[in-house]
C-alpha positions in Angstrom: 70.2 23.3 -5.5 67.2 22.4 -7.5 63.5 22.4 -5.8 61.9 18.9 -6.0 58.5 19.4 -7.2 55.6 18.7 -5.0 53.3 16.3 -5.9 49.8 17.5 -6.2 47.0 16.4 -3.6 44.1 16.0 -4.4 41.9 17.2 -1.2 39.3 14.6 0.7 35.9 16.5 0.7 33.7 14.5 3.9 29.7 15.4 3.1 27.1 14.9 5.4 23.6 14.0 3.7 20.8 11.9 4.4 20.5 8.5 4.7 18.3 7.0 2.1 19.4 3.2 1.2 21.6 1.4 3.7 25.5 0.0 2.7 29.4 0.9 1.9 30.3 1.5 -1.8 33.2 2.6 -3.1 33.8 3.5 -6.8 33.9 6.2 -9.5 31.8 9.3 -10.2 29.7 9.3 -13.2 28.2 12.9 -13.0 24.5 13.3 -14.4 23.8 17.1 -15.8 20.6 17.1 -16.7 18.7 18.3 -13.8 17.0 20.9 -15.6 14.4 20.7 -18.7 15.6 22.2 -22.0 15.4 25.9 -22.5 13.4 26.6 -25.5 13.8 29.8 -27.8 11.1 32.7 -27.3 9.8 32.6 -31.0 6.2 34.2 -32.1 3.9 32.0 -33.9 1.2 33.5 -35.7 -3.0 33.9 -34.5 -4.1 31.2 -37.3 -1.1 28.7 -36.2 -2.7 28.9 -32.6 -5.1 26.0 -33.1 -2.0 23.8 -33.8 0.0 24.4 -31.1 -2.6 24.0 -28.6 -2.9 20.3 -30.4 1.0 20.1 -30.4 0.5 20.9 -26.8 -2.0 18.1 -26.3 -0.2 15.4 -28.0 2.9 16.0 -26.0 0.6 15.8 -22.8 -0.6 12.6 -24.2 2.6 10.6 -25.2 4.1 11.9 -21.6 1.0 9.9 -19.9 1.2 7.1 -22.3 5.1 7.1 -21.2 4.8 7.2 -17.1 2.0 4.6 -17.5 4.5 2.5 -19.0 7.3 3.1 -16.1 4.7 3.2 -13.9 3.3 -0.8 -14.9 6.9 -1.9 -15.2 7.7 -0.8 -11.9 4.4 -2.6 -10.4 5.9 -5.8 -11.4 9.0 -5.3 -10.3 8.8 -3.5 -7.3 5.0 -3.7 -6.5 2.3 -1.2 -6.4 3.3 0.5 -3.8 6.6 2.1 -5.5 3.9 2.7 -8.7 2.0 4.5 -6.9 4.8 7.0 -6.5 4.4 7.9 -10.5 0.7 9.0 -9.4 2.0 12.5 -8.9 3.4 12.5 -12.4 -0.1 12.3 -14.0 -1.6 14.8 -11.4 0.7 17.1 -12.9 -0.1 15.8 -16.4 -4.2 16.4 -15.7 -4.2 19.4 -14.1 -6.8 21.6 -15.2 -5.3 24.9 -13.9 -2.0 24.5 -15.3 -3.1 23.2 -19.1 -5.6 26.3 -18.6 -3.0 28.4 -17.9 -0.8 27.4 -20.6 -3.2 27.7 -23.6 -4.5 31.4 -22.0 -0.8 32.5 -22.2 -0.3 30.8 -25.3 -3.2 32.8 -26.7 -2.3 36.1 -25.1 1.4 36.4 -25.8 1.8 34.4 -29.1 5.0 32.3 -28.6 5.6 29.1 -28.8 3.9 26.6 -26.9 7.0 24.8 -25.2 8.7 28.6 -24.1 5.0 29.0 -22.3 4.5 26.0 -21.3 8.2 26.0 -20.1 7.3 29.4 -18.3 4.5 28.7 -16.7 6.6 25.3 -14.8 9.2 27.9 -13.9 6.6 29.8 -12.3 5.2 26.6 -10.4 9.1 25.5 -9.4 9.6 29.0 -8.0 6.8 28.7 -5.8 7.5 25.1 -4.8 10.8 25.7 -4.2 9.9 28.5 -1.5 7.6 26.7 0.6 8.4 25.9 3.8 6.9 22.3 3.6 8.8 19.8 3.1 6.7 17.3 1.4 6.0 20.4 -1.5 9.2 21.8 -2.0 10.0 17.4 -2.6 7.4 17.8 -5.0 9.7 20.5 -7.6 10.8 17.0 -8.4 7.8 15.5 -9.8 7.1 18.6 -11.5 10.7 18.9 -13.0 10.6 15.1 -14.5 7.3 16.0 -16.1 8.3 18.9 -17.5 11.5 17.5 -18.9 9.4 14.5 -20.9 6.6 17.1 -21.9 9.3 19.5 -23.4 11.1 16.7 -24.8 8.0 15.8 -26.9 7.3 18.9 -28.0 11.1 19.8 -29.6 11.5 16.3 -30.3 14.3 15.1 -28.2 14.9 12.0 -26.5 15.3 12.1 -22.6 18.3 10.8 -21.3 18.1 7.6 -18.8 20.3 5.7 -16.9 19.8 2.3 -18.1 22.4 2.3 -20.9 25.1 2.7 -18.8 27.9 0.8 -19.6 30.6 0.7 -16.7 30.0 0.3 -12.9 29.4 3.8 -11.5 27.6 5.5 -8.7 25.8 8.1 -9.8 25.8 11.8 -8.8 22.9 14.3 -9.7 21.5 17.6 -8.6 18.3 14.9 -8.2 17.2 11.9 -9.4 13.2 11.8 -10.3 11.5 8.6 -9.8 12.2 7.8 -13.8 15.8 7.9 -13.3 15.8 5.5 -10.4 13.5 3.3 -12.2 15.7 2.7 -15.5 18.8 2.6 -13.6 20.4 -0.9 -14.5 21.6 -2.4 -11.0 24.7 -4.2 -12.5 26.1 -0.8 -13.2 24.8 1.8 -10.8 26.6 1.0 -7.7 25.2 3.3 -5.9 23.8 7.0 -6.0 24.3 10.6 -4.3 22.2 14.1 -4.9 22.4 17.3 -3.5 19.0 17.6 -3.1 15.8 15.2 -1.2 14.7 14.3 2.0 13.1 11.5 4.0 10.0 11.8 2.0 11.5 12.2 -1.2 10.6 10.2 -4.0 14.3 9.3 -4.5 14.8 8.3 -1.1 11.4 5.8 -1.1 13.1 4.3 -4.5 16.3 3.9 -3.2 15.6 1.1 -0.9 13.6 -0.6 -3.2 16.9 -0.5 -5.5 18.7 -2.3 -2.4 21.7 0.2 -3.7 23.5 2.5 -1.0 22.5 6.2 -1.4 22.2 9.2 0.0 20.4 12.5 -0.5 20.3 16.7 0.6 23.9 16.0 0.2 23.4 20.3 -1.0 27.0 20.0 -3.1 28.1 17.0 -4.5 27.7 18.1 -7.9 30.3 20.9 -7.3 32.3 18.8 -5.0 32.9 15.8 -7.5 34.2 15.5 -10.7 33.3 12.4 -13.2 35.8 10.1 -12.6 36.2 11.1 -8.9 36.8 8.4 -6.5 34.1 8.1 -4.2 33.2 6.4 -0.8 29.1 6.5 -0.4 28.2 5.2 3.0 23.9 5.6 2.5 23.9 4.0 6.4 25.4 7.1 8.3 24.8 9.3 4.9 27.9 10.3 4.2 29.8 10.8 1.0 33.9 10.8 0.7 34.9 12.8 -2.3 38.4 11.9 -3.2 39.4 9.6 -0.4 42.4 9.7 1.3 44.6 5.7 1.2 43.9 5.9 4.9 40.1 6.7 4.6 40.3 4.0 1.8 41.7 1.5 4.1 38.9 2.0 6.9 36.0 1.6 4.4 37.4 -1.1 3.2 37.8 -2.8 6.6 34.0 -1.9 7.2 33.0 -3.4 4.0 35.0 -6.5 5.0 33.3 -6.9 8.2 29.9 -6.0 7.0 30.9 -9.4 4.5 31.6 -10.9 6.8 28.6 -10.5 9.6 26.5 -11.2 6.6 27.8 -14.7 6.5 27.5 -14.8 9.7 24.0 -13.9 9.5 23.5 -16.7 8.5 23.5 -18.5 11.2 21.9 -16.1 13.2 18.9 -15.7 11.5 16.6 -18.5 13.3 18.8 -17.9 16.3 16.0 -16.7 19.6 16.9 -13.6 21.2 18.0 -14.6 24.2 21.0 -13.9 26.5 23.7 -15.9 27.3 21.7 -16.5 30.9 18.1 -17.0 29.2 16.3 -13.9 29.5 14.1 -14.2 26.4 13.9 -10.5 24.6 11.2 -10.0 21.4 13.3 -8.3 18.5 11.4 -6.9 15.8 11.3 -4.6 13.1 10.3 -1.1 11.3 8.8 -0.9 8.5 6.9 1.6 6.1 5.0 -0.5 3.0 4.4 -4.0 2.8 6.9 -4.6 0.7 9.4 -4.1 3.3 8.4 -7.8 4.9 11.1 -9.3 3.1 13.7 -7.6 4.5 12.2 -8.3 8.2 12.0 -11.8 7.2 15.5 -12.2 5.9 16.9 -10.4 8.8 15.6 -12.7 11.4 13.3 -10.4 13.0 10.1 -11.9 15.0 7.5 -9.5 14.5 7.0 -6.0 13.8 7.8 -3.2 15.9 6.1 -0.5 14.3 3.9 -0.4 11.2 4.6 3.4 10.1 1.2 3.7 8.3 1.1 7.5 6.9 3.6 6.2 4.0 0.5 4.7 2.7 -1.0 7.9 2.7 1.8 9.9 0.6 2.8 10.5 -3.0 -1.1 9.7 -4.1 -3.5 12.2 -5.0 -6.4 10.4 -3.0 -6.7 9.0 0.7 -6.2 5.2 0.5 -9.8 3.7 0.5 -10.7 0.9 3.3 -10.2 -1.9 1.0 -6.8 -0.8 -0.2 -6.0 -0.6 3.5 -7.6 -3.7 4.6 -5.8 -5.5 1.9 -2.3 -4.2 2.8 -3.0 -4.8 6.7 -4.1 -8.5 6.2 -0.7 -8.8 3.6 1.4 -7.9 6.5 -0.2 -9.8 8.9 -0.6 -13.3 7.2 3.4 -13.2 6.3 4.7 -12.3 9.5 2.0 -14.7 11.7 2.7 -15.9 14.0 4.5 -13.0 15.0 3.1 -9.7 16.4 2.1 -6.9 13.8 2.7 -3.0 15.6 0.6 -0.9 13.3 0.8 3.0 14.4 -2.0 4.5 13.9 -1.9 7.9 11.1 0.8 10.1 12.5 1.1 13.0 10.4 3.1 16.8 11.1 5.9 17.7 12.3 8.1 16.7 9.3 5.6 14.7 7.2 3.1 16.6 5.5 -0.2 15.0 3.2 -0.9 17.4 0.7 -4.9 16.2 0.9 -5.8 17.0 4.7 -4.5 20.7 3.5 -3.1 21.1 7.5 -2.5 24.6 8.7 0.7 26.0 8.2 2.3 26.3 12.1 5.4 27.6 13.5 6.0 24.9 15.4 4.6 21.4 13.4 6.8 19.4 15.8 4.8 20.8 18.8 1.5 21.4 17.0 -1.7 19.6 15.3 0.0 16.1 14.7 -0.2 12.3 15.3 -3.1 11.4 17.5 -4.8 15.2 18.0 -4.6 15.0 14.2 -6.8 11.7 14.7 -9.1 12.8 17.5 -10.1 15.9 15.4 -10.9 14.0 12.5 -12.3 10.5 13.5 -14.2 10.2 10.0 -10.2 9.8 9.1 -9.1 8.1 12.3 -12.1 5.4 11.7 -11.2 5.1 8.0 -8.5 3.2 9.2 -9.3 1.6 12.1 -11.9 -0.3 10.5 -9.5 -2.2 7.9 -7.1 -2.9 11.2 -9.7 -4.4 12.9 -10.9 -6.5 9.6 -7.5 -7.6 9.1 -6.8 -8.5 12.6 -8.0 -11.9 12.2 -5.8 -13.2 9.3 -2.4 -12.7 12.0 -1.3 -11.0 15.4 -2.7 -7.5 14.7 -1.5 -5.0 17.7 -2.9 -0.9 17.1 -0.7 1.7 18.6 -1.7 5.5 19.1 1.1 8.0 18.2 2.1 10.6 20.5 -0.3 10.3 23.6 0.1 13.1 26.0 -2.5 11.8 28.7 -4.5 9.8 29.6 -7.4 12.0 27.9 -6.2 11.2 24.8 -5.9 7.5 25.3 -9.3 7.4 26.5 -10.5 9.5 23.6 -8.7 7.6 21.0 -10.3 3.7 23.1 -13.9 5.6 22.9 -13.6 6.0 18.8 -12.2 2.7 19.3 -15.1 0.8 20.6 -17.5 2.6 18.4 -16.0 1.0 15.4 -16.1 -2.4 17.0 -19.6 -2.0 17.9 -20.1 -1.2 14.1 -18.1 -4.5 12.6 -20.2 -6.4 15.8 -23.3 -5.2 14.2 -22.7 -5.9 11.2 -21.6 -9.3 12.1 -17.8 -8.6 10.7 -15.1 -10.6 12.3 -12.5 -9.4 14.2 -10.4 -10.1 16.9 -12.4 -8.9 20.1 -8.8 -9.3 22.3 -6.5 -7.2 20.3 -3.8 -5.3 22.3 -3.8 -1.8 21.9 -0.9 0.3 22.8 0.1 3.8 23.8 3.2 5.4 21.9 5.4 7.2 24.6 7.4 9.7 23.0 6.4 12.8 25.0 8.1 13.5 28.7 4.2 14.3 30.1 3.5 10.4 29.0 6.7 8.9 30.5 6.4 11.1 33.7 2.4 10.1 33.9 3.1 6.3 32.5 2.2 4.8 35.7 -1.9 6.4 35.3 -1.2 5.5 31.2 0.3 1.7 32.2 -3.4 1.0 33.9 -5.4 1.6 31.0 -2.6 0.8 28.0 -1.9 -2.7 27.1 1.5 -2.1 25.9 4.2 0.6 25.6 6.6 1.7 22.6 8.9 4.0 23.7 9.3 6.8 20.7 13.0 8.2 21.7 13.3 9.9 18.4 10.5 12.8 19.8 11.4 11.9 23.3 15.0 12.8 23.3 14.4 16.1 21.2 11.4 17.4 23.6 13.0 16.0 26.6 16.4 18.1 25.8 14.8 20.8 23.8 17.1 20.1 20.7 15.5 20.3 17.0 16.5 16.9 16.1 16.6 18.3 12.3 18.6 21.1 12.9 22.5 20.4 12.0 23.4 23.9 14.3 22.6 22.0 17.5 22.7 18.3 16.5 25.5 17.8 19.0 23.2 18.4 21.9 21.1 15.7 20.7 22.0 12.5 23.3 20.7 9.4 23.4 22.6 8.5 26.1 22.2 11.7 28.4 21.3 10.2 31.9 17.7 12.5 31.9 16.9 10.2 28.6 17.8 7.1 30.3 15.9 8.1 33.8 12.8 8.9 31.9 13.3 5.5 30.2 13.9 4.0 33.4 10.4 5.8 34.5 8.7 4.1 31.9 10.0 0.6 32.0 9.2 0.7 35.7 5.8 2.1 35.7 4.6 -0.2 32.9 5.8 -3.4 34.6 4.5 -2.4 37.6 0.9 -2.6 35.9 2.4 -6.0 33.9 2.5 -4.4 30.6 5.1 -4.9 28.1 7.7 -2.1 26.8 9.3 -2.2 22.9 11.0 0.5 21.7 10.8 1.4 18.1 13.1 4.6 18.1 16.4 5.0 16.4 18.3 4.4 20.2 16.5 1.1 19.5 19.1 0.1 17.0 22.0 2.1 18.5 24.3 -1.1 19.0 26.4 1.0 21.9 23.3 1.2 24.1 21.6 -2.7 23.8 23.4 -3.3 26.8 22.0 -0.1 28.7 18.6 -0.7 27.3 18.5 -4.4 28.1 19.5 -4.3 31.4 17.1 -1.8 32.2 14.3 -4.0 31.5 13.5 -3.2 27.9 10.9 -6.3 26.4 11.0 -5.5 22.7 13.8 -4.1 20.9 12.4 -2.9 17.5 15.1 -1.2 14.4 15.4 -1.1 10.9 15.5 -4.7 9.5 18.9 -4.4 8.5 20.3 -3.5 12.3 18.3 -6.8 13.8 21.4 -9.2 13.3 23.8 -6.2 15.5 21.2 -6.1 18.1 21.2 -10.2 18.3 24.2 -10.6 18.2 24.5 -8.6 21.9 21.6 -9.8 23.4 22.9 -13.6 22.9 26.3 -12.6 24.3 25.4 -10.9 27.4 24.4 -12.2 30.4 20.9 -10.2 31.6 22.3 -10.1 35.1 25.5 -8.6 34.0 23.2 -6.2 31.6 21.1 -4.9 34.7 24.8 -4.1 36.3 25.8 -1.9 33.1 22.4 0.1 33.4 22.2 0.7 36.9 26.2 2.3 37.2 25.3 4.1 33.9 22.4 6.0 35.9 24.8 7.0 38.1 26.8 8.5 35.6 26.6 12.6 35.2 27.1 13.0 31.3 26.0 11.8 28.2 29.4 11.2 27.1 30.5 9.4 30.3 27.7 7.2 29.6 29.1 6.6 26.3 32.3 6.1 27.2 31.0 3.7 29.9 29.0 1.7 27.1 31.6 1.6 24.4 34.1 0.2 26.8 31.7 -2.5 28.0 31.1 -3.3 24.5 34.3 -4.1 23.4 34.7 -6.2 26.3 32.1 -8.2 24.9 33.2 -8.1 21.4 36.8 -8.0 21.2 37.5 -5.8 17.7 34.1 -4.2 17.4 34.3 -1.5 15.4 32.6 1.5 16.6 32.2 5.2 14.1 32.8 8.1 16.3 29.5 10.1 16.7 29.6 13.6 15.0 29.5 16.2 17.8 
């Protein structure tokens, strides 16, 4: 008998990454190699060709700057200041006196060429970089790495390779993408994009929204994973990457996609739709957002309002603080194109995994637990009233509301009110309008705030319930760490007691509650959350529609019936269960991802 030869499979790789731009692609790999600058050769030069190299050395620095201004306008009219701004860093690195000191002192001392010391010295700076155990600077190798590239470039006289010539639809794979890559990629053909390396605050992951192309980054292994040509599913809302994906796999996506389609016509109609159930319980849905430039998303997704202004991206990628004016100008943007509709603008919350390079905070074991968000504020109110002044300016061109991250007790709230009216007695004295009325809120993300809400409730005039910082204090579970992310639970019933806690407390005092965590857009617990009396549902824009959609098929009454036998429930997963079920009672053929565990 003869053997029949096996066919050869080709195996379906599943990586987890980051989320950084929201949507289902499939397509083929196109792999970029070039995520290192060019090794130059050690060759001497002799004393009296010094001078010249130096120049050589100065000329390169010059055509790199003259280069990233160019990107850097181009991207200001296309994508607005704000994503210019990111190229900031680029000329830090371009005009900094210690490292072009450095470089011509080595170039004098050892006698080589000016790009192998110039390319030594960068090695030394990425080394250290890399090694640090902040985020936002080890992120920063990037910036340091696309400058170098250009510099090195101009000095052996070789063209650096871009994205923008790319012929056939693709989605891109790197070891990372600097911000000049993302900004000469041409979006007919790059489909989407995946790297092994970036985070949150990544300059990658900022660009890729603007791109409005699915991606996702800290994927750690792509590159080795897929193969140009590969067949690839990138899924940048859950952050997952399908190398080589099986027919069935295939088939899934592709029902996804076709259902994404298809809610997106259905969008449509939904967009200047209230939020309102099915009995007429009138709920305020909103939406996150990071620069101004995010408003059109909020607007096109039918949200009324914003949920939470997340102000400290202002404050990143620059090597300044943003002066009052700048601020001003950006609060009033926001505030004018969403009016009538309420404006949430959190107040600077820095730490814990967002680190400014310019307040030069002390490194802590702990950042999560340590000098963050509003103690950040209270222990610099030169900083804290730097920004409350522009709020307060801008209040008056919309529906301004101020939120204070993080509140512990009601010290800090009283603290934070104190600074407060001092700057309003400033404006008032120098005859500056504002509006005298404006709401300001407490953030409730820590379990001494929920389990004191009711003292908070008499002196707040609104909650936002943070469940991203709740959930991980309340269960003790590093929300970052992959090790124990299956013991992080929105739905575990001491999460939805202290949320009951909260709700309760607040309304007692007739104060509203929003909720402006990730649970927030978590389409499995709207039901949970509405019927427990949640006022303000607040996501990312493109989760509004989902959360709509619930709220005007449920009946409130019926809502309040789901939360109160979920309460009674003893596990997070029976609550799950509980909600999922319900859900698809609702919405016959919903499709619903299993949750990693």
């Amino acid at each position: 008998m003869t053997k029949k030869k096996r066919k050869s499979k080709v195996k379906e790789i599943i990586l987890k990454g980051i989320p950084a731009a929201p949507g289902v692609i499939t397509g083929k790999a196109y792999l970029l190699f070039d995520e290192e600058y060019p090794v130059p050769q050690r060759k001497k030069v002799s004393e009296h060709f010094i001078e010249k190299e130096i120049l050589r050395f100065k000329q390169a620095l010059a055509k790199a700057r003259s280069e990233i201004l160019s990107i850097q306008h181009r991207i200001a009219e296309e994508m607005g200041m704000d994503k210019a701004r990111i190229f900031w860093a680029h000329l830090m690195v371009l005009e900094d006196e210690i490292l072009i000191g450095e470089v011509i002192a080595n170039l004098r001392k050892e006698k080589l060429t000016v790009e192998y010391i110039f390319w030594e010295v960068l090695e030394k700076y990425v080394k250290v970089l890399s090694k640090s155990e902040d985020e936002y600077l080890r992120e920063r190798v990037s910036d340091i790495n696309d400058v170098g590239k250009r510099v090195l470039n101009n000095l052996v006289g070789t063209k650096q390779k871009t994205l923008e010539n790319i012929k056939d639809k693709v989605i891109v794979i790197a070891y990372d993408l600097s911000p000049s890559d993302t900004a000469t990629m041409h979006r007919k053909n790059v489909m989407a994009f995946a790297t092994d390396i970036g985070g949150r605050t990544s300059h990658t992951a900022i660009m890729a929204k603007s791109l409005e192309i699915p991606a996702v980054v800290g994927l750690e292994s792509i590159t080795s994973k897929a193969e140009n040509g590969s067949k690839l599913i990138v899924d940048g809302s859950r952050g997952i990457v399908i190398v080589n994906p099986k027919p069935e796999t295939l088939k899934k996506y592709r029902l996804q996609k076709k259902r994404f389609e298809t809610f997106e016509k259905h969008l449509i109609k939904l967009k200047n739709l209230p939020a309102v159930t099915s009995d007429g319980k009138k709920i305020a849905l909103a939406a996150n957002i990071e620069l101004p430039n995010d408003v059109p998303s909020v607007l096109a997704h039918g949200a009324k309002g914003i949920g939470l202004y997340r102000t400290e991206y202002f404050y990143m990628n620059r090597k300044d603080l943003p002066s009052e004016k700048e601020q001003y100008e950006a609060y009033k943007v926001v505030a004018e194109r969403i009016a009538p509709h309420p404006v949430v603008i959190r107040t600077l919350d820095l730490g814990g995994d967002k680190f400014l390079s310019q307040f030069e905070l002390p490194r802590e074991m702990n950042p999560f637990l340590g000098w963050r968000a509003i103690r950040f504020c209270l222990a610099r109110p030169d900083i804290f009233k730097a920004q409350l002044r522009p709020i307060l300016k801008a209040s008056v061109h919309g529906n301004l509301k101020i939120m204070y991250p993080m509140i512990s007790g009601i010290e800090e709230l009283r603290q934070a009110n104190a600074i407060l009216k001092d700057v309003k007695k400033e404006l008032k004295k120098k005859n500056i309008p504002f509006d005298k009325e404006i709401e300001v809120g407490a953030m409730i993300e820590v379990p001494s705030a929920a389990l004191t809400s009711d003292v908070l409730a008499r002196e707040a005039d609104f909650f936002s319930i943070g469940t991203n910082d709740l959930i991980q204090y309340a269960l003790a579970v590093d929300r970052v760490n992959e090790k124990i992310a299956y013991l992080y639970e929105p739905a575990h019933p001491a999460v939805l007691r202290l949320i009951k806690t909260i709700i309760d407390n607040a309304h007692r005092e007739r104060i509203w509650v929003g909720m402006c965590g990730e649970m927030a857009g978590d389409i499995v617990l709207t039901m949970i959350l509405l019927g427990l009396g949640l006022d303000e549902f607040s996501t990312s824009p493109i989760i509004v529609p989902e959360v709509k959609r619930i709220i005007r098929l449920v009946r409130y009454q019926e809502a309040r019936k789901i939360a109160e036998k979920a309460l009674t429930l003893s596990t997070g997963k029976e609550v799950e269960d509980f909600a999922k079920a319900r859900l698809k009672k609702l919405i016959p053929g919903v499709i619903l991802e299993k949750r990693k565990k």
